[in-house]
C-alpha positions, 0 to 999 in steps of 0.5 A: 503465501498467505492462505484464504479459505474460499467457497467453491462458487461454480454453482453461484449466480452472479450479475454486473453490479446495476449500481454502475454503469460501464462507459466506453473511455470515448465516452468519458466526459473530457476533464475524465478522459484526461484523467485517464489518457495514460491508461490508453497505452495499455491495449486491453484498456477498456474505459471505466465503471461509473456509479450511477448514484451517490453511495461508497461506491468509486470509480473503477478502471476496466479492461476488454476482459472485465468488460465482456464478462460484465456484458455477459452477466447483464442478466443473472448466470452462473459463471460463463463456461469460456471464463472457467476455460481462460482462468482455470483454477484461478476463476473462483478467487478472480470472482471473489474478488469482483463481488468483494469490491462491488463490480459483480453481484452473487446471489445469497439467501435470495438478494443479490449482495457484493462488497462486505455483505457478500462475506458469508457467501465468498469466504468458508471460514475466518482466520485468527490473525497472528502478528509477528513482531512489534510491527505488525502488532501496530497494524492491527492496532491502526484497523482497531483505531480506524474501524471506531472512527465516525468517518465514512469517506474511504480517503480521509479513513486511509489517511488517519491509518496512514498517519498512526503511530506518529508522534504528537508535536511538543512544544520541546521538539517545535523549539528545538527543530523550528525549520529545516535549517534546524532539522539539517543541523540536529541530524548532522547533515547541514555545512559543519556537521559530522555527517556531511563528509560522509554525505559527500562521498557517496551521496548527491542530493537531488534538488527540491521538487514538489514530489520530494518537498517534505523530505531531504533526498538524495541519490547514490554518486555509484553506479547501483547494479540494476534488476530487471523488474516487470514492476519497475518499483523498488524495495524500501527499508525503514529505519525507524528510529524515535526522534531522539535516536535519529541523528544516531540511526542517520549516521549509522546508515550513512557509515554503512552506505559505501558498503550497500546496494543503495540507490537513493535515500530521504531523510524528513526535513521537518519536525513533522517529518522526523515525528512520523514513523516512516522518518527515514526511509532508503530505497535499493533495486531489489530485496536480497540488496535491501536484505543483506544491507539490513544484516549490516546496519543491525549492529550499528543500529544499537542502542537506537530506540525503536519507533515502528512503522505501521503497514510494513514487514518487520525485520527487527522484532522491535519495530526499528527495521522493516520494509516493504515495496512499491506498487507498480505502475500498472497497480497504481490508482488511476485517479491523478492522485499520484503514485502510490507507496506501498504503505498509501497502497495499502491503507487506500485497500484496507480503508476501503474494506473497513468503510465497505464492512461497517456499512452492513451488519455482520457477525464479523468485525470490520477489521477483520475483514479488511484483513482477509479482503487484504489477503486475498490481494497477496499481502501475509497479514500475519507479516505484512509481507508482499507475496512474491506474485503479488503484483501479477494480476497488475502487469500480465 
């Protein structure tokens, strides 16, 4: 569990953040209540946090129990007594959070601040980050690149981060692989290729979808034993190979894949596809399944150059194995921007983070704290790695 160091704020004073307004969802302007018509199934569901005026603030989906608690702090007040007897122990790191993504206001040095300006009152020290293999160095080096970047909309910053580490186009590669009947034959997987016998035994490949359009797909012709999950999201294993070492990397998994708990798996269809880092990526319904298939594709995966997949838990010190899981559906951004995987799930937090920190002066560099903005969300920075109670908050 990654530790954050947090002030004891119970003395604090903190407001609603006046920069939004709270509307009631049959409020909502049509075209926005049907953005957010799914979330009306959720009984708690309350409507959403609107910014009153231009700025880097978003839209923010709130619940009966934010609601009341934004009510009570419409006036400046210390923490409400009936929010420290609901919460517990667990009050001072939920209001942190408020104030850190701009719903709440604390008051510091005589002005009420929130997002990244609330730095020096929400945290009691930093942290000096450790990276933990080739992975993870990749992380840090994408908030470096992001943090420089003249760009200031949090989407498109999340964007470039969510596309580090992907190779460049050369006029080689756009030759050699033109189209997808071109990719499918270089990977072996096209009518006489090696791999398709391997394919057909165990794999039915699912038709194209505009879901599904960049990526060749397929799902496992077993039944795979199924875990009952709260999150309903499964867990991913990149095999992240250079894209000359791909074809080798696909036919090693699918030479293993009738001995693993895979359900499905996607393949990039395109040149562009198989030059991103995340080029092959293969789903399973839990971590000890996607754990032991990793210990089996180990030594197959010999002699693959290793590629590495920034925002991901490393598995090979190289970079070549690593993984990580998708939000649940409760966790996802309720904005009609389709689901989340964990790697957009964690560039869209970071760029927001990165976006907020280089809007204020601080003696602390933006990437750092996107870093511990990110930790106190439940993801090990040092690792990359989910906590086990990550998605808690989201399906309580």
């Amino acid at each position: 569990m990654p530790t954050v160091d947090l002030k004891d704020m119970q003395t604090a004073t903190f407001r609603a953040n006046p920069s939004y307004e709270l509307v009631l969802f049959d409020h909502l302007p049509a075209e926005q209540q049907l953005a957010f018509k799914d979330l009306r199934q959720d009984p708690a569901f309350y409507g959403i946090l609107r910014p009153r005026a231009g700025g880097r603030l978003t839209l923010k989906v709130v619940n009966q129990d934010t609601a009341l608690l934004l009510f009570a702090l419409h006036a400046p007040s210390r923490v409400p007594a009936y929010v420290l007897g609901k919460l517990g122990e667990g009050w001072n790191q939920t209001f942190a959070e408020l104030v850190l993504d701009g719903v709440l206001e604390i008051e510091h040095e005589g002005t009420f601040v929130s997002g990244a300006a609330a730095r020096a009152a929400i945290f009691a020290d930093g942290f000096e980050p450790a990276s933990r293999g080739r992975v993870a160095e990749l992380s840090l080096e994408a908030l470096r690149y992001a943090q420089d970047l003249a760009i200031e909309d949090p989407a498109r910053l999340a964007m470039r981060l969510y596309l580090y580490n992907q190779l460049p186009l050369t006029p080689a590669w756009k030759c050699r692989l033109p189209a997808p009947d071109a990719v499918a034959a270089y990977l072996g997987i096209g009518p006489a290729g090696a791999c398709r016998p391997l394919l057909e035994r165990h794999w039915s490949q699912n038709p194209p979808s505009p879901t599904n359009d960049g990526w060749f797909s397929w799902r496992s012709r077993r039944e795979v034993r199924k875990r009952s999950r709260p999150s309903d999201a499964p867990y991913k294993l990149y095999i992240s190979s250079l894209v000359q070492s791909v074809p080798h990397a696909l036919q090693a998994f699918l030479e293993a894949s009738g001995s693993v708990q895979a359900f499905a798996f996607k393949i990039g269809r395109d040149v562009y596809g198989l030059l991103r880092p995340d080029k092959l990526v293969v789903y399973f319904p839990g971590f000890e399944e996607l754990a032991e298939a990793a210990d089996v594709l180990a030594d197959r995966l010999e002699g693959c150059a290793a590629h590495g997949v920034p925002f991901t838990a490393g598995i090979a010190v190289d970079g070549l194995l690593s993984w990580g899981v998708d939000p649940p559906p409760a966790a996802q951004t309720p904005l009609g921007l389709g689901r989340e995987s964990w790697r957009v799930w964690i560039t869209n937090h970071v760029a927001r983070s990165l976006a907020s920190a280089r809007a204020v002066t601080s003696s602390v560099e933006p990437w750092r704290f996107a870093l511990e903005r990110l930790r106190l969300d439940g993801v090990d920075t040092d690792t990359w790695t989910p906590t086990g109670n990550i998605w808690q908050k989201f399906i309580a």
